[in-house]
Backbone as JSON, one array per atom type, in Angstrom:
{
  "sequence": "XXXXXXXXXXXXXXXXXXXXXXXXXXXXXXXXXXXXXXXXXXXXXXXXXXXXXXXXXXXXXXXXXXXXXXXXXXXXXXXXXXXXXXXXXXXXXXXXXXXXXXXXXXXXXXXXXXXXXXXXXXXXXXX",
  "N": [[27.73, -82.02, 105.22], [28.8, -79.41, 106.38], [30.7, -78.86, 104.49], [29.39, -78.61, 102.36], [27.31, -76.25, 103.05], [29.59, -74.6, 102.86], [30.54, -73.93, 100.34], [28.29, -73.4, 99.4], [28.0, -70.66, 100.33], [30.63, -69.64, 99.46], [30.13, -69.39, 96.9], [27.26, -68.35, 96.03], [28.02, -65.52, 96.52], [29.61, -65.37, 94.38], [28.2, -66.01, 92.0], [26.27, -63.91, 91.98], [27.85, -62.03, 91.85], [28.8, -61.88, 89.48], [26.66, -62.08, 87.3], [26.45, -59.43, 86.24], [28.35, -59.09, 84.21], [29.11, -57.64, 81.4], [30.69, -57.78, 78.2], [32.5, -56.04, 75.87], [33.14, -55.38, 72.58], [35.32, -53.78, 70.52], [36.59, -54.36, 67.85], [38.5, -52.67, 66.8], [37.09, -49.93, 65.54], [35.86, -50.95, 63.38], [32.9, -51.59, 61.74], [30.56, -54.02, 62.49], [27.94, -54.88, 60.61], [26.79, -55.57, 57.69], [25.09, -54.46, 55.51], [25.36, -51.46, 56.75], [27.98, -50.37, 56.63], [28.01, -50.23, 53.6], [25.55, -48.58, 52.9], [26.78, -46.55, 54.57], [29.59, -45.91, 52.68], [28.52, -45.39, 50.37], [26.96, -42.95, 50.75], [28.85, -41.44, 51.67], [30.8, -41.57, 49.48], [28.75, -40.16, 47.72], [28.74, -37.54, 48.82], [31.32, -36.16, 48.79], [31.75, -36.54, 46.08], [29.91, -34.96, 45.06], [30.86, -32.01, 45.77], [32.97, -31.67, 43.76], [34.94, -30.19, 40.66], [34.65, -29.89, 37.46], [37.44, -30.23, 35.06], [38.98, -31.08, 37.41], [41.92, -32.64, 38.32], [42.34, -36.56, 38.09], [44.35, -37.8, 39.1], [44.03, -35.78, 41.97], [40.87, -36.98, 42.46], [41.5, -39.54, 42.47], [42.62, -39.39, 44.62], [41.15, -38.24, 46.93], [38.59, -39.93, 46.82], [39.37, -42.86, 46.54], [40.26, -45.97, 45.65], [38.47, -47.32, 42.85], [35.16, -48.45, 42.26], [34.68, -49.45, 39.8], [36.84, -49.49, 36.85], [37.47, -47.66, 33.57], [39.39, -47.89, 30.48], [39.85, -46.25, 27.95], [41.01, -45.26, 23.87], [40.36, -42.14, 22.46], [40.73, -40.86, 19.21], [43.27, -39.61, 19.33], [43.34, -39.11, 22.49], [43.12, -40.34, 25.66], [40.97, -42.03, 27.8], [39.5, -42.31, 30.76], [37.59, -43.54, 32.55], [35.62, -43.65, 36.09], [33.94, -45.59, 37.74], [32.23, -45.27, 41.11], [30.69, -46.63, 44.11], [27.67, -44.99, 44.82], [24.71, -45.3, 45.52], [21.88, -47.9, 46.52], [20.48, -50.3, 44.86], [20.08, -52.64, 44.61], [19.69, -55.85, 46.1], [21.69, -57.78, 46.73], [24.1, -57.49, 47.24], [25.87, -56.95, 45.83], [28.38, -54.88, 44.09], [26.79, -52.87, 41.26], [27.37, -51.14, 37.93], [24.88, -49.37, 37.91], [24.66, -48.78, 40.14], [26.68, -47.1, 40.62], [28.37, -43.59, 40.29], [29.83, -42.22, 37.81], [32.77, -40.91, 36.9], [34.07, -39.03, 34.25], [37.26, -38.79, 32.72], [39.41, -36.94, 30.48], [42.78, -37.15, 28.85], [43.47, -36.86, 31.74], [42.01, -34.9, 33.0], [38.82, -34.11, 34.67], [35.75, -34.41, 32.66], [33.32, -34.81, 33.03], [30.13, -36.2, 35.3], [28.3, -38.7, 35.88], [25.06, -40.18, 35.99], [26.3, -44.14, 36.84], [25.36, -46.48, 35.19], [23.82, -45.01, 33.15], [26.31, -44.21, 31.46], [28.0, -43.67, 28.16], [30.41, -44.85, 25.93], [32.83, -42.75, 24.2], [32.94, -41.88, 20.93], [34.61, -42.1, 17.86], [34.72, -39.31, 15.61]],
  "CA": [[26.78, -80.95, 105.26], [29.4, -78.13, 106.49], [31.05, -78.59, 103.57], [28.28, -78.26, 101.09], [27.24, -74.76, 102.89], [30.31, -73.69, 102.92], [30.78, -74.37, 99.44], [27.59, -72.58, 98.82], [27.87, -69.58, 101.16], [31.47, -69.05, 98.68], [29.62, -69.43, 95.55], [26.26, -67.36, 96.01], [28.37, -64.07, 96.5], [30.13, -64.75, 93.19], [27.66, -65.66, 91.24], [25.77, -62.26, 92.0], [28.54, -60.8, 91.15], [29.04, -61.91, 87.89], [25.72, -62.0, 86.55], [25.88, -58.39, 85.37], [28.87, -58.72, 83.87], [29.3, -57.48, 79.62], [31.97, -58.06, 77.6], [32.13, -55.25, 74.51], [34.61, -55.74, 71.88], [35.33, -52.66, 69.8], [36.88, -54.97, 66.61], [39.18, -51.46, 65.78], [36.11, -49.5, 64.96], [35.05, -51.56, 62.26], [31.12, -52.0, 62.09], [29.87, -55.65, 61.69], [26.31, -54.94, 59.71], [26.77, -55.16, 56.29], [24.55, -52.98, 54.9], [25.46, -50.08, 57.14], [28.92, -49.92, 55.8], [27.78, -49.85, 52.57], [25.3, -47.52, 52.93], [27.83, -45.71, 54.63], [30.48, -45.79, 52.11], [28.07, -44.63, 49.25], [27.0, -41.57, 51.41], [30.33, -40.86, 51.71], [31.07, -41.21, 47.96], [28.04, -38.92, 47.14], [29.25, -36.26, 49.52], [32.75, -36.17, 48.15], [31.63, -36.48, 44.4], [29.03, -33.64, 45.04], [31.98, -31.02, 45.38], [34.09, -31.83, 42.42], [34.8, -29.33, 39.86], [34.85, -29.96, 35.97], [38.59, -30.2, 35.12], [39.91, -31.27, 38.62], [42.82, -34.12, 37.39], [41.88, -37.77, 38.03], [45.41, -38.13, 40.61], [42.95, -35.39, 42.68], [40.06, -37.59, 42.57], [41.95, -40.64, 43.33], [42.75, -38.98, 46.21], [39.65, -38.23, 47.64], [37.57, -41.16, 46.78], [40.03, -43.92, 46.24], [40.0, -47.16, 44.48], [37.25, -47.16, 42.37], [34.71, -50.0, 41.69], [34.95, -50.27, 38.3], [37.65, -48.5, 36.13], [37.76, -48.27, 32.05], [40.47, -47.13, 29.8], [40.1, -46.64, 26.23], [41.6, -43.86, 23.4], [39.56, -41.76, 20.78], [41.43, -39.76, 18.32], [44.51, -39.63, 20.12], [42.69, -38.82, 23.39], [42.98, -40.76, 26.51], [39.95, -41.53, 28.1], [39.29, -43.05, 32.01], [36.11, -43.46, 33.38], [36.36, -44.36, 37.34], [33.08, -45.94, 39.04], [32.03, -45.04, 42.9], [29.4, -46.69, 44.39], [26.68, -43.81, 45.32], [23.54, -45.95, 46.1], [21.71, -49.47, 46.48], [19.16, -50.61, 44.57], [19.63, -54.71, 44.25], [19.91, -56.34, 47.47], [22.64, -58.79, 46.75], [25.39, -57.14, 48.22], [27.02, -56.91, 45.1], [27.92, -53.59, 43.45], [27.34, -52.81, 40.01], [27.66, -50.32, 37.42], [23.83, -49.07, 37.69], [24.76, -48.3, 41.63], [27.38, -45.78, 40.77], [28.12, -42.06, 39.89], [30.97, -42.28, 36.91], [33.82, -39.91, 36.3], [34.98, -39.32, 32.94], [38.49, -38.16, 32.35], [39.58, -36.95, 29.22], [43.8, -37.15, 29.09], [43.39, -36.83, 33.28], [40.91, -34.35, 33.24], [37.41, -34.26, 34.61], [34.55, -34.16, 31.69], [31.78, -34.95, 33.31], [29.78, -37.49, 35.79], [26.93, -38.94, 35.88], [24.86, -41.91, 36.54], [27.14, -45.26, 35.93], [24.19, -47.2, 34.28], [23.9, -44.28, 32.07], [27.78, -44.15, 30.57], [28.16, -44.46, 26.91], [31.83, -44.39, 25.6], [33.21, -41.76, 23.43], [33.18, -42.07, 19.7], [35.17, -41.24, 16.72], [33.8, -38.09, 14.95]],
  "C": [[27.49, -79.62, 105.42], [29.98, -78.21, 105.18], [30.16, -77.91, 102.13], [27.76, -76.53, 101.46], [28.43, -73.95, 103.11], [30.64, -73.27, 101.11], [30.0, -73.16, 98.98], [27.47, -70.94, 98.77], [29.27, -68.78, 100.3], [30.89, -69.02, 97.28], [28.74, -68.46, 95.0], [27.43, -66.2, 95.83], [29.34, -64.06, 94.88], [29.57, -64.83, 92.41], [26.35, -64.36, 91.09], [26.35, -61.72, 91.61], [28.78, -60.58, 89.72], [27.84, -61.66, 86.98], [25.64, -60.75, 86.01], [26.99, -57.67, 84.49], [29.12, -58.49, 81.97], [30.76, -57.17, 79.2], [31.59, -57.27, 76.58], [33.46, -55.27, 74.1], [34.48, -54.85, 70.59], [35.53, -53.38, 68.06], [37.75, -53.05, 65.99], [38.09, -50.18, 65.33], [35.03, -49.98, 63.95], [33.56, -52.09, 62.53], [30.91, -53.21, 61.53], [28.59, -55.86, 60.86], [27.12, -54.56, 58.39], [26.45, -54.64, 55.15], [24.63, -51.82, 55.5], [26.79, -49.97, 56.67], [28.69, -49.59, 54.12], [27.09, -48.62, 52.04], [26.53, -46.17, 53.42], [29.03, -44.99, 53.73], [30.12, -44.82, 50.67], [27.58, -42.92, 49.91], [27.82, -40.66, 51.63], [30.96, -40.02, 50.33], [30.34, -39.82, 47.29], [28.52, -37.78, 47.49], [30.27, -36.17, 48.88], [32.22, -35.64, 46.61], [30.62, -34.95, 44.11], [30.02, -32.5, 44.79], [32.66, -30.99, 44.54], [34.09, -30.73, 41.41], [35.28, -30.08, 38.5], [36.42, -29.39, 36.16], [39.79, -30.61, 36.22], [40.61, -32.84, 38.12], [42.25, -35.51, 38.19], [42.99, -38.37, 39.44], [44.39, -37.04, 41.51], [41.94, -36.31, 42.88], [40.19, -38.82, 43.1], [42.11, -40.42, 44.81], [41.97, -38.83, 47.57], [38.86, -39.13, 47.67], [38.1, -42.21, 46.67], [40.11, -44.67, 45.51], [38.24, -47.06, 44.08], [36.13, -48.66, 42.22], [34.81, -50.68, 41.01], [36.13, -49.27, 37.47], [37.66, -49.19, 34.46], [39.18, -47.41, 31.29], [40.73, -47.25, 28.39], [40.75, -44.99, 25.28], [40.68, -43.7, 22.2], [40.01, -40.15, 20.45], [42.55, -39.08, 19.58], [44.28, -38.88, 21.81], [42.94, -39.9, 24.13], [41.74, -40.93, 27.53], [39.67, -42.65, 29.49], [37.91, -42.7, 32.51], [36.46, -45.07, 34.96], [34.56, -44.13, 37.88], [32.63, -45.72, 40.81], [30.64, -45.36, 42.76], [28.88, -45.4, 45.24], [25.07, -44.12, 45.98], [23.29, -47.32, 45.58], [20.5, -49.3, 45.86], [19.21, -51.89, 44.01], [20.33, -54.71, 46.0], [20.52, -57.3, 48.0], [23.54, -58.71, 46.77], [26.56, -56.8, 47.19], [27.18, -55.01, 44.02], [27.95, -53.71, 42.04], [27.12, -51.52, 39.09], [26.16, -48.86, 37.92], [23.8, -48.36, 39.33], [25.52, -47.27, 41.81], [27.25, -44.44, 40.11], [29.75, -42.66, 38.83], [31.4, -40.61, 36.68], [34.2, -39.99, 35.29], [36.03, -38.52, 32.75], [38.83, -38.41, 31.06], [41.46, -36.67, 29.14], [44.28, -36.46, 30.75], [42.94, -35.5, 33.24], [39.35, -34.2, 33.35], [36.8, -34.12, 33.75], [33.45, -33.84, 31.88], [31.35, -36.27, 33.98], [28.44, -37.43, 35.58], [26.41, -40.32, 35.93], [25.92, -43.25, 36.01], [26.52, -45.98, 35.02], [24.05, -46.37, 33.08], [25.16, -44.43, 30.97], [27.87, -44.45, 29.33], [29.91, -43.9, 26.62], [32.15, -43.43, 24.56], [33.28, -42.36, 21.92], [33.92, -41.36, 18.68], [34.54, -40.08, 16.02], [34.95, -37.97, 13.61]]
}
């Protein structure tokens, strides 16, 4: 019997103590919801892509917005021509990005042309 309240009389005071204890685990900053990074990342993109100026080179742009989603690379009439993907918004809900979600850059021998919706994009033609 002494043993058992002694037992108890050491136990009670720790489990009070513990009960209000939380454990928070930063993970580096990195956010675990998977649609708030995304959203995030396209909010980001828009902001960025909003400032751009017609003619600013394509190594600039890399710079600022990074790897792209999608990248193309084709030539018309001895022209060089890159078009670089950024996702800018969601509108399918399957986590996956695709063309119709971004803002496209078109570079013409690494110069800006012109952006505009990615779903939109048609490629350049011979004339």
């Amino acid at each position: 019997m002494k043993k058992s309240l002694l037992a108890l009389l050491v136990a009670a005071p720790l489990t009070l103590s513990l009960s209000g204890c939380v454990i928070s685990v930063n993970d580096d900053g990195v956010e675990s919801g998977f649609g708030s990074s995304h959203e995030d990342r396209s909010y980001k993109n828009r902001k960025k892509i909003d400032n751009v100026q017609l003619s600013a080179s394509i190594v600039d742009m890399q710079e600022k917005l990074g790897v792209a989603d999608f990248s193309e690379v084709y030539s018309v009439n001895d022209k060089t021509v890159r078009v670089l993907y950024y996702r800018t918004q969601r509108k399918h809900k399957d986590g996956i990005t695709s063309k119709d979600e971004c803002t496209y850059l078109e570079f013409v021998n690494g110069e800006l042309v012109q952006t505009g919706n990615g779903g939109e994009y048609r490629k350049m033609t011979a004339n």
